[in-house]
C-alpha positions in Angstrom: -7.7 -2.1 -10.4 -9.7 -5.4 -9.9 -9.7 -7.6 -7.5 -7.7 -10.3 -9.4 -4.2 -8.6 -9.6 -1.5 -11.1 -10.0 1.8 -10.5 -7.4 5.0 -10.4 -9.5 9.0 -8.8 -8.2 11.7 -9.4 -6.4 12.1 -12.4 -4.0 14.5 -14.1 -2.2 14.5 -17.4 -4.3 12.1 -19.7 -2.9 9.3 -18.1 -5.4 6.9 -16.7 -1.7 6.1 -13.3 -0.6 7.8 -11.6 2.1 7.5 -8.6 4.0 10.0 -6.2 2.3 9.7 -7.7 -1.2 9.5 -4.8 -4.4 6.6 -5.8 -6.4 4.0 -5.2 -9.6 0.7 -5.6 -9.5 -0.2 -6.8 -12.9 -3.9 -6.6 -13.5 -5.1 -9.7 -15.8 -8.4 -8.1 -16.5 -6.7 -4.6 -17.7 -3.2 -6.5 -19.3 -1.6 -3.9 -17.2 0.5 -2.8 -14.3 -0.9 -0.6 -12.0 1.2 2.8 -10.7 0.9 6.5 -10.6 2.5 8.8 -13.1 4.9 11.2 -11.3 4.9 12.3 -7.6 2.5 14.8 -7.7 -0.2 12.5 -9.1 -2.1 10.5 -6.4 -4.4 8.5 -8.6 -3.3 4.8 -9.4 -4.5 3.2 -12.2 -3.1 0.6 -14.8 -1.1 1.5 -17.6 -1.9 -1.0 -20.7 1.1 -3.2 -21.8 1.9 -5.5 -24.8 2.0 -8.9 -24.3 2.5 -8.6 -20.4 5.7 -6.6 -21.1 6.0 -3.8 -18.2 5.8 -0.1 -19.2 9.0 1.8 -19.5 8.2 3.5 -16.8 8.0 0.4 -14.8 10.8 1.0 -12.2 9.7 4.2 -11.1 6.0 4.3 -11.0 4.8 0.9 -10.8 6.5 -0.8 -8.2 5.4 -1.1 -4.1 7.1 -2.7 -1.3 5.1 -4.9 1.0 5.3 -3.9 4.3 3.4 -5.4 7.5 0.2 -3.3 9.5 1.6 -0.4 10.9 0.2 1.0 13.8 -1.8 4.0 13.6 -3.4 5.3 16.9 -1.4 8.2 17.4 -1.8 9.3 13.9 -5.5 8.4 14.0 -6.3 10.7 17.4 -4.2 13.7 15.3 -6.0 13.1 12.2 -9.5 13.1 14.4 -8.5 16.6 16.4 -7.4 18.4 13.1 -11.2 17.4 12.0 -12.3 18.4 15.2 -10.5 21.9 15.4 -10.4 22.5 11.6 -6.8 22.3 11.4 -4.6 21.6 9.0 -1.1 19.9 9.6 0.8 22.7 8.9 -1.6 25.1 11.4 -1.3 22.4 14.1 2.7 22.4 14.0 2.3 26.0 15.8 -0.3 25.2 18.3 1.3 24.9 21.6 -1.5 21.9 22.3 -1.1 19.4 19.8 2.7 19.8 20.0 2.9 16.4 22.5 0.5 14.8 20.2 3.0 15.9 17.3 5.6 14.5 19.3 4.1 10.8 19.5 3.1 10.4 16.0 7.0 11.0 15.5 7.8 7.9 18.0 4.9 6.0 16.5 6.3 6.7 12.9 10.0 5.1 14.5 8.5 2.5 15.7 6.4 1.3 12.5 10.0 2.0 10.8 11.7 -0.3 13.7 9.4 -3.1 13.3 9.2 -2.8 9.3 13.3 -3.8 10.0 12.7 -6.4 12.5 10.2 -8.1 10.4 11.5 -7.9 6.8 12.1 -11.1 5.2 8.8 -12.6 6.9 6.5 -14.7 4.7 3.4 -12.9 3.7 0.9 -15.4 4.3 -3.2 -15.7 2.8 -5.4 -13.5 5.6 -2.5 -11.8 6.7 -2.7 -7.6 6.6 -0.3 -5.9 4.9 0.5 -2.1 3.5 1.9 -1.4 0.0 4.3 1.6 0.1 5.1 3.2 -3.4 8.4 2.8 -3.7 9.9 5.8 -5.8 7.2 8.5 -3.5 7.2 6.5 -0.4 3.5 7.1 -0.1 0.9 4.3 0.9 -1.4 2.6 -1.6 -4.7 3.8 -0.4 -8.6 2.0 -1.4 -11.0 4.6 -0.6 -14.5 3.9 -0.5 -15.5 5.8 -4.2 -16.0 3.5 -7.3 -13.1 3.8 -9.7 -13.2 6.5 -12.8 -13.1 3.7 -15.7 -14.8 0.5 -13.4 -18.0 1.4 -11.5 -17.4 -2.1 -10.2 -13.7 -1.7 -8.3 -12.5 1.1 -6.2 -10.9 4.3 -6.5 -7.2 3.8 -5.4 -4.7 6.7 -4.6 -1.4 7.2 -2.8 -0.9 9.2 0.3 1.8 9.9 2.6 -0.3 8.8 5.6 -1.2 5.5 5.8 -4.6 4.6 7.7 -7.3 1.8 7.4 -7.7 2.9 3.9 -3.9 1.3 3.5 -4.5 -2.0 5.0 -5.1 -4.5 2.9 -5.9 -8.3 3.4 -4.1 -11.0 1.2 -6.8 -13.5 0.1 -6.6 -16.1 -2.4 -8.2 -15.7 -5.3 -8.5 -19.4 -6.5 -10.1 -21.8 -4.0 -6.5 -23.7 -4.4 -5.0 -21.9 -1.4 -6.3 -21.1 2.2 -6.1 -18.8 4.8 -2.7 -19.5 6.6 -0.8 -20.7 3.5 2.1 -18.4 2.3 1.7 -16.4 -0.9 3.3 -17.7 -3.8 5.0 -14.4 -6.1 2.7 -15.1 -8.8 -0.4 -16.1 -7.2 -3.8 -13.9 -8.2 -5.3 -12.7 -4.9 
């Protein structure tokens, strides 16, 4: 995916971003729209279109809702004692000491979900941090740090149920037109 994907999808009239919007990313360089292809696969890349039309499968594997940072500390201090203790998830849901741990991720998880309703409809504004939540798997849109399989020059993305730094990304414009603070327009390239 490069770095210039345009924003297109569903907005509430006045043509900006908001938190809560269902969008495309359309990437100019590809002609395509990014997505995966079924919920087992958790690679993303872009599916080649004609004339900027959207795949057939458009609805179901190519659209993401914008959602705002979510707070991850909880998550972030189980993810680093499974790594510690060799654990997987599933192990640690039987040990008797990570259960309180377990416990907090689940109000953490509510919480992100509270705020995610209190702040829908918020305009998503250049510098601003934001998650992309697949909308048919409800899995996050990930960058990870390896070079993508077809561009040595982009990055590997994936989607994974847990969200973590690797989820967070920063709106920035792409065309010196806009600046930090200024909201994003649906069809801007950033």
């Amino acid at each position: 995916m490069a770095a210039s994907d345009g924003v297109e999808g569903t907005h509430r009239g006045d043509g900006y971003l908001h938190l809560g919007d269902r969008i495309a990313l359309f990437d100019d360089a590809g002609n395509g729209y990014a997505g995966t292809q079924g919920f087992a696969n958790v690679q993303v890349g872009v599916e080649s279109t004609v004339d900027s039309h959207p795949p057939a499968s458009f609805t179901h594997e190519c659209i993401f809702t914008v959602t705002q940072q979510e707070n991850i500390s909880v998550a972030k201090q189980l993810r680093t004692l499974l790594d510690r203790e060799g654990l997987t998830l599933e192990d640690a849901r039987t040990e008797m000491r990570v259960s309180a741990l377990l416990a907090e991720r689940g109000r953490e998880q509510r919480q992100n979900a509270i705020e995610f309703d209190q702040s829908k409809g918020t305009a998503v504004r250049y510098g601003m941090v934001i998650q992309l939540q697949h909308s048919s798997s409800h899995k996050h849109l990930c960058v990870s740090r390896q070079a993508a399989e077809r561009n040595a020059d982009s990055r590997r993305c994936v989607v994974e149920a847990e969200g973590d730094e690797r989820a967070w990304v920063r709106i920035m414009p792409w065309l010196k037109v806009h600046s930090e603070g200024d909201q994003v327009h649906m069809s801007d390239p950033v």
